[in-house]
Each structure stands twice: as C-alpha cells, then as structure tokens.
N, CA, C and O of each residue as an XYZ file, in Angstrom:
332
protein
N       2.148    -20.914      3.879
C       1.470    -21.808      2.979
C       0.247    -21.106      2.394
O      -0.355    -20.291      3.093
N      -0.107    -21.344      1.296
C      -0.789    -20.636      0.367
C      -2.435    -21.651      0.689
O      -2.756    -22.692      0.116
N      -3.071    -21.044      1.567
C      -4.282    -21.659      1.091
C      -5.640    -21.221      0.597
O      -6.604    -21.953      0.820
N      -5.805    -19.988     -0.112
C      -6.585    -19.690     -1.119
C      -5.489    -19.435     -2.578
O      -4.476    -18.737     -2.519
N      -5.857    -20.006     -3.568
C      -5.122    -19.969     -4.901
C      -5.943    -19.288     -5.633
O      -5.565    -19.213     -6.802
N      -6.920    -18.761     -5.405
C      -7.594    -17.989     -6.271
C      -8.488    -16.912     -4.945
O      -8.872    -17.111     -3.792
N      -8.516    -15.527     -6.091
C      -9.648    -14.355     -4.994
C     -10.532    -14.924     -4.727
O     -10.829    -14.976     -3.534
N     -11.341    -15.598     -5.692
C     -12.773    -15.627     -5.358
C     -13.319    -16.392     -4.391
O     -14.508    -16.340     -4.078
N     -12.313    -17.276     -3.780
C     -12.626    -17.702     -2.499
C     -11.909    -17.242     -1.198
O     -11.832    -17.825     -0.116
N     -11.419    -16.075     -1.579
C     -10.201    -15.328     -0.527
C     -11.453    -14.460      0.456
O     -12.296    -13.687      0.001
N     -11.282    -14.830      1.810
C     -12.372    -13.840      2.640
C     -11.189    -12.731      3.428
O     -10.088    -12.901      3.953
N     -11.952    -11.713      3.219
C     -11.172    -10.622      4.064
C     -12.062    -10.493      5.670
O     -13.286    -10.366      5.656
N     -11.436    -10.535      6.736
C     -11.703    -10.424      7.790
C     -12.461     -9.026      8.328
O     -12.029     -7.879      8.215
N     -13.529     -9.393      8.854
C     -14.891     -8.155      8.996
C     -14.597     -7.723     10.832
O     -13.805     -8.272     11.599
N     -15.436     -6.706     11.083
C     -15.717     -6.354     12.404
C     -15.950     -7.785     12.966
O     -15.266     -8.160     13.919
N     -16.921     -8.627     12.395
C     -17.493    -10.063     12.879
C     -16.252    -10.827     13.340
O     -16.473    -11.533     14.323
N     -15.295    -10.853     12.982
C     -14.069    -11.445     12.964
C     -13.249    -10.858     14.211
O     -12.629    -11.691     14.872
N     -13.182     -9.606     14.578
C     -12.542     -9.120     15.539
C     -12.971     -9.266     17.219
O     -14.092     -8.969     17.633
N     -11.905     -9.758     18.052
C     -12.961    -10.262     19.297
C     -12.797     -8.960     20.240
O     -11.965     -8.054     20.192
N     -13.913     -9.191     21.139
C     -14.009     -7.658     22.165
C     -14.639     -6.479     21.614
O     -15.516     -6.834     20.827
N     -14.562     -5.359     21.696
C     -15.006     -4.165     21.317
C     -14.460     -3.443     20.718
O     -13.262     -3.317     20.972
N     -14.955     -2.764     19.825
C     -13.785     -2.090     18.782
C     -14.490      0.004     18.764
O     -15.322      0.740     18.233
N     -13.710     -0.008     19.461
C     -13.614      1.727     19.885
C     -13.012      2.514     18.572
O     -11.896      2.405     18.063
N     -14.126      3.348     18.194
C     -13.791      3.880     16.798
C     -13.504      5.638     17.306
O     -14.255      6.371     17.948
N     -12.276      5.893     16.793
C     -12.311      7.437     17.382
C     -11.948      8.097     15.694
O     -11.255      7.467     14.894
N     -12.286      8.840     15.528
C     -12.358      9.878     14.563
C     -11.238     10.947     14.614
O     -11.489     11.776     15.489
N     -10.136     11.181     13.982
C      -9.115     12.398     14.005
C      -9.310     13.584     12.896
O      -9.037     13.585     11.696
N     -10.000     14.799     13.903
C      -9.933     15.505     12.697
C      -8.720     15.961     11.993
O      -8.903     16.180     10.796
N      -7.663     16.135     12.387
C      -6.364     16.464     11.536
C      -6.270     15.576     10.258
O      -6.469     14.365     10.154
N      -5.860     16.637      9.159
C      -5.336     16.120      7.926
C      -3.961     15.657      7.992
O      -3.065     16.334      8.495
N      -3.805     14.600      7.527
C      -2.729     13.972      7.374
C      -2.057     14.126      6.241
O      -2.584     14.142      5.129
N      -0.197     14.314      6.597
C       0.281     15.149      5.707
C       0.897     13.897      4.490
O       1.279     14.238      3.370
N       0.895     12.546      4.936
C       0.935     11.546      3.717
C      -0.283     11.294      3.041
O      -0.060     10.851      1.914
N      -1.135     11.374      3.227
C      -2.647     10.950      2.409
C      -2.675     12.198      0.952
O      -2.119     13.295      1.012
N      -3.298     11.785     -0.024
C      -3.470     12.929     -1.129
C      -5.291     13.422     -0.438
O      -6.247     12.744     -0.062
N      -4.995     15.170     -0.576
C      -5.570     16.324      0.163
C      -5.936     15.284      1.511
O      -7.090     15.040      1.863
N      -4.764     14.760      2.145
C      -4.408     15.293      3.732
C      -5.680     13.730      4.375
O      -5.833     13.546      5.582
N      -6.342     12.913      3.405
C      -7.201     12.088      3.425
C      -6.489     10.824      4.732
O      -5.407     11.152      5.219
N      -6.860     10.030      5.019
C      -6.771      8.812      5.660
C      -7.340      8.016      5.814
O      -8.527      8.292      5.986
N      -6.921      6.334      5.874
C      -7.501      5.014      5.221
C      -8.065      5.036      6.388
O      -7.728      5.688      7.377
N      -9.248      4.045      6.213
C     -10.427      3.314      7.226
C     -10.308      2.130      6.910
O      -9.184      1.952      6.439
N     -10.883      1.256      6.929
C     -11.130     -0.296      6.839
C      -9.754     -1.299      6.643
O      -8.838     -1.510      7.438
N      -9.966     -1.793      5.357
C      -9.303     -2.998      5.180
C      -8.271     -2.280      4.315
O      -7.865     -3.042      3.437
N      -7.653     -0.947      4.259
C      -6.787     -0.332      3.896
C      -5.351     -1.007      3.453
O      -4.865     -1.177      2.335
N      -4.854     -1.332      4.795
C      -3.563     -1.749      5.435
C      -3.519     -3.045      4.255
O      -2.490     -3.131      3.583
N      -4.535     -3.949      4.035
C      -4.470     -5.630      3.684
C      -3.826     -4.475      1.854
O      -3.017     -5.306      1.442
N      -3.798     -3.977      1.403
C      -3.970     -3.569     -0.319
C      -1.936     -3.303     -0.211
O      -1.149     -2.436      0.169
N      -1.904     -4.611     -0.789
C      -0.706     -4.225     -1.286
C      -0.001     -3.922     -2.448
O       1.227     -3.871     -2.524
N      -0.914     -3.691     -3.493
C      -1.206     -3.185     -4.532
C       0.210     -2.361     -4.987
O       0.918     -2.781     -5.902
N       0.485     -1.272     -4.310
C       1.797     -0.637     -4.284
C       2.916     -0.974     -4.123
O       3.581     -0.838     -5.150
N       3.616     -1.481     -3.034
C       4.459     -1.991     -2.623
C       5.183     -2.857     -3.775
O       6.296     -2.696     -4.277
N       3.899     -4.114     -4.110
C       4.159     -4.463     -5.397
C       4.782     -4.010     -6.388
O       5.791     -4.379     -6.989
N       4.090     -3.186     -6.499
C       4.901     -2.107     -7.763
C       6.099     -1.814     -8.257
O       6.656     -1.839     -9.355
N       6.432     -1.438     -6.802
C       7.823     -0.790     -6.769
C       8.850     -1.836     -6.408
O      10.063     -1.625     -6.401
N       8.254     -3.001     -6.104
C       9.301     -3.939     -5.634
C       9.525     -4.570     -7.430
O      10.621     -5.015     -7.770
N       8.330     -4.512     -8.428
C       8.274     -4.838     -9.670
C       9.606     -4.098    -10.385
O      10.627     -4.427    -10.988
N       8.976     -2.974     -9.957
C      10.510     -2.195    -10.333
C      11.923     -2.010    -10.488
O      12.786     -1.800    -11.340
N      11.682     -2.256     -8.787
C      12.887     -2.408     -8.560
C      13.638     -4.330     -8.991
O      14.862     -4.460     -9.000
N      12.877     -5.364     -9.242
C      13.343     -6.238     -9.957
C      14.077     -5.718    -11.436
O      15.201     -5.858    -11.917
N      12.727     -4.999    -11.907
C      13.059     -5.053    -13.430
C      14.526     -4.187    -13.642
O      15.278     -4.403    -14.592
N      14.800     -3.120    -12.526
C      15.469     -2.484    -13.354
C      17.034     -2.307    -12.269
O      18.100     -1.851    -12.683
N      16.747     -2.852    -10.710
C      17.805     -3.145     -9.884
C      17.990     -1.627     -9.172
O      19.130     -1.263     -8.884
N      17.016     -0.892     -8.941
C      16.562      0.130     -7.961
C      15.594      0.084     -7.368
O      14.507     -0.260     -7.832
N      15.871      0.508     -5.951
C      15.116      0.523     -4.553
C      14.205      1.828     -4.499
O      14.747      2.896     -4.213
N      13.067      1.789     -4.719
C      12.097      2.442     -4.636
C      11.493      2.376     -3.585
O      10.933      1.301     -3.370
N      11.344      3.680     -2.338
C      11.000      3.655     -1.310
C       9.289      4.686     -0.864
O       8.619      4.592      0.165
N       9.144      5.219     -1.592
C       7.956      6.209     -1.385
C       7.233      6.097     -2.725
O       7.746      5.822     -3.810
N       5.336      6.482     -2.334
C       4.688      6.408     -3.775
C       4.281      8.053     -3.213
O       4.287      8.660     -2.142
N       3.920      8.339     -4.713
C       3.370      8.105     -6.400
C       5.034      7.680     -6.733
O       6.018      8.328     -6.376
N       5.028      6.991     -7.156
C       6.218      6.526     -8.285
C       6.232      6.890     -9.719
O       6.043      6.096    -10.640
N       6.452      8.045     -9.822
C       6.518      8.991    -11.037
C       7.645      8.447    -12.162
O       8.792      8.159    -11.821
N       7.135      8.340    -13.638
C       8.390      8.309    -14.644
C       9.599      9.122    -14.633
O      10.739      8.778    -14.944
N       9.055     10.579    -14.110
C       9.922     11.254    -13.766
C      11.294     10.674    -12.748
O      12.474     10.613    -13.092
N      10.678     10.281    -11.382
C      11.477      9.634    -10.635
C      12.739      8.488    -10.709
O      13.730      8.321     -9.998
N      12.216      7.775    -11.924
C      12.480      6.726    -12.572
C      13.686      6.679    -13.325
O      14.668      5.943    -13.221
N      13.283      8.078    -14.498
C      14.200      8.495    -14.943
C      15.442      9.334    -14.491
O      16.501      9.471    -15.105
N      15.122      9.804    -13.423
C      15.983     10.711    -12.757
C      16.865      9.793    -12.034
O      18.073      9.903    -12.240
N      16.375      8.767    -11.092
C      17.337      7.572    -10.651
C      18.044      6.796    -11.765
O      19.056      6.334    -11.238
N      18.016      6.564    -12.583
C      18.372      6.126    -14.117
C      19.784      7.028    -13.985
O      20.877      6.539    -13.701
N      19.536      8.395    -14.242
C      21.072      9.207    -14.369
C      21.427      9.331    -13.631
O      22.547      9.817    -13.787
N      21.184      9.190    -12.658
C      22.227      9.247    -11.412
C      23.660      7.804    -11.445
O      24.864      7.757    -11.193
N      22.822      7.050    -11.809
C      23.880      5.698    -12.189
C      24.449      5.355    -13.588
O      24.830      4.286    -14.065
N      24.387      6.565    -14.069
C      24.687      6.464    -15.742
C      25.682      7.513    -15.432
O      26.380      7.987    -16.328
C-alpha cells in the first residue's frame, strides 16, 4: 500500500532509525563493479533509478536488460540479433 503519494513527504530512514550499534568497517579494495573500482555508502541500495530504466525498456521494446550502463550500442545490437 502506497502511503506517501508524493516525495516531499517521503522520509528516508537515518542512522536514528536503526536500532543497536552500527559497526562501520572500511574496505580498502576496489571494487570491480563500481566505475574506477568506487563503492556505495549510505542510502545507496533505496535508488532505484536504474533498474527502472531497463525494466522501461524492456516494456517498450520486449527485451530483458540485465546489467548497467545500458548503452545505445547494446540496444541496438540486441535489436539484430532478433531481426
């Protein structure tokens, strides 16, 4: 059930929100999915921004798009494969 209908009253859940102690450890390794090897902190995970996308996509055009950057290139190249 939908109960914010609009952002501007949408709250995203803070440290304040989390119960117990929250143990922060730091990895120095670059990570080989992040662009230059980067990795999310915070409220990362909640951005579904992407997913979207490709699920947009894959409505509009009836292909399953599984990994980003979602390149025109890509697009087009799945295009001939079914042509």
């Amino acid at each position: 059930m939908i109960q914010n209908r609009v952002f501007s009253t949408y709250v995203l859940p803070t440290a304040v929100d989390v119960p117990g102690e929250v143990i922060t450890t730091f990895i120095e390794e670059p990570s080989k999915l992040g662009p230059y090897g980067a990795k999310g902190i915070a409220e990362l995970v909640l951005v579904p921004t992407a997913p979207a996308i490709l699920n947009a996509v894959t409505d509009a055009i009836g292909i399953r798009f599984t990994s980003i950057p979602l390149t025109a290139e890509e697009v087009q190249r799945k295009l001939a494969q079914i042509q």
